[in-house]
C-alpha positions as CSV (number, residue, x, y, z in Angstrom):
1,X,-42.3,-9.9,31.9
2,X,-44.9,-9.2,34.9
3,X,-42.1,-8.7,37.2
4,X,-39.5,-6.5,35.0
5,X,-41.8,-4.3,33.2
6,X,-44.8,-2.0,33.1
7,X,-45.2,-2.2,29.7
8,X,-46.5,-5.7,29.8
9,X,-46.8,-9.2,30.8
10,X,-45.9,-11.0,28.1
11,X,-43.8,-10.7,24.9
12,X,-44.7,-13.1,22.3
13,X,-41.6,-13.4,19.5
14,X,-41.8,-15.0,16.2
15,X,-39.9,-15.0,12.8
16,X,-41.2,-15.2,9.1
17,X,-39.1,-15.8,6.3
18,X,-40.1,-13.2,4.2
19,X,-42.2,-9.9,4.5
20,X,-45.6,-11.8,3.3
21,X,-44.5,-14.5,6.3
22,X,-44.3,-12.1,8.6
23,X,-47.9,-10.3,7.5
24,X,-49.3,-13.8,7.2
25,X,-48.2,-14.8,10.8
26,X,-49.7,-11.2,12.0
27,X,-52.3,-11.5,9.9
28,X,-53.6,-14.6,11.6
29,X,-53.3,-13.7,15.2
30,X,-55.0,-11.0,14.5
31,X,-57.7,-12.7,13.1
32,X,-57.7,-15.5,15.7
33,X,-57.4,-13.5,18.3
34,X,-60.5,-11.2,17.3
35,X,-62.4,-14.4,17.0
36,X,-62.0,-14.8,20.8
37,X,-63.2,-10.8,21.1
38,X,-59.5,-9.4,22.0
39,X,-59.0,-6.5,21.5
40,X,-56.0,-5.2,19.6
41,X,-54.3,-1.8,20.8
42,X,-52.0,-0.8,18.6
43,X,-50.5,-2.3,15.1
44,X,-47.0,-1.0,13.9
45,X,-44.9,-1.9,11.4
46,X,-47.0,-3.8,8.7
47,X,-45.7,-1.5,5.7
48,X,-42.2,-2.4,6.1
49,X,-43.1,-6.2,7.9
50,X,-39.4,-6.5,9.1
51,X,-40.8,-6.4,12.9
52,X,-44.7,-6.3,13.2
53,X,-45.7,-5.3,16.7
54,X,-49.4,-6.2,18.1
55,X,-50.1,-4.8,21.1
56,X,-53.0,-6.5,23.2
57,X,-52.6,-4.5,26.6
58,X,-51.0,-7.2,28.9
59,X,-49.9,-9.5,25.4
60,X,-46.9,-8.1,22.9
61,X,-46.2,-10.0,19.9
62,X,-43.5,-9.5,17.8
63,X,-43.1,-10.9,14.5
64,X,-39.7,-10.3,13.0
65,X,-38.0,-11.3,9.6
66,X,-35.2,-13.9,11.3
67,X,-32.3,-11.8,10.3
68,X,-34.1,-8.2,11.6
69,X,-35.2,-10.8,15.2
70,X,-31.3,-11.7,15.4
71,X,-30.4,-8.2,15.1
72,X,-32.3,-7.0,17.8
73,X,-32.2,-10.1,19.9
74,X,-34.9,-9.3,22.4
75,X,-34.5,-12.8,23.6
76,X,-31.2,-11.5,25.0
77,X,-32.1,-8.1,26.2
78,X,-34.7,-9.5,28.2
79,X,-32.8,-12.5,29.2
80,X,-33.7,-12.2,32.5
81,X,-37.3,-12.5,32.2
82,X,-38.4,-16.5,32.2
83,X,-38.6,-17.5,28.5
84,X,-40.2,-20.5,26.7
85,X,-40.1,-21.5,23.6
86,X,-42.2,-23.8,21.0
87,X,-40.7,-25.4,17.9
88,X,-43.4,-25.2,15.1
89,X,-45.7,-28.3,14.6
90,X,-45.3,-30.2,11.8
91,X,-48.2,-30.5,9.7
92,X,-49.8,-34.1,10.1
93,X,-49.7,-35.7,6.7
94,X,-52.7,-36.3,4.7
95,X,-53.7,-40.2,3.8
96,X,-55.0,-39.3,0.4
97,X,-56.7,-42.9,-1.1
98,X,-57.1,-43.7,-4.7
99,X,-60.7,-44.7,-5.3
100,X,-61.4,-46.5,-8.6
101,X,-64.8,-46.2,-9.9
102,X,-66.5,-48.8,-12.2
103,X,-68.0,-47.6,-14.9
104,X,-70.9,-49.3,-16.2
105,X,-70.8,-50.4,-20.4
106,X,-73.8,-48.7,-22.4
């Protein structure tokens, strides 16, 4: 975005599958991000939680509901900007092990 706009460097677009996705996903790059002391400029949009914007200055994230992100497409209207995108890591599965514990007779 450095090169086609003044409004900032980056966009950063995600999609939630509900309203409470979309707060959660907000929610916790907020939080991360104040954990790392960065500041957060303006909030919009976390009534309704169709499209959440967080603007950090230089950083723009937007977290739509996937049909309200398909409507407005951003990915197309900026199409010319260089774009990369990240598929969502699967959480690692947990090795739970069953422990059996002797009991002693009284």
């Amino acid at each position: 975005m450095k090169k086609m706009s003044s409004v900032c460097d980056w966009f950063v677009i995600a999609s939630g599958t509900s309203t409470t996705h979309t707060r959660a996903i907000a929610d916790n790059i907020v939080k991360k991000l104040k954990e790392k002391r960065e500041k957060l400029w303006h909030k919009e949009g976390e009534r309704e939680a169709s499209w959440i914007l967080l603007d950090y200055g230089d950083v723009v994230a937007h977290i739509f509901l996937e049909e309200t992100r398909a409507f407005y497409d951003l990915e197309r209207l900026w199409g010319d900007a260089p774009q990369e995108r990240f598929k969502e890591r699967k959480p690692k599965k947990r090795i739970t092990r069953k422990v059996r514990v002797k009991r002693s007779k009284k």
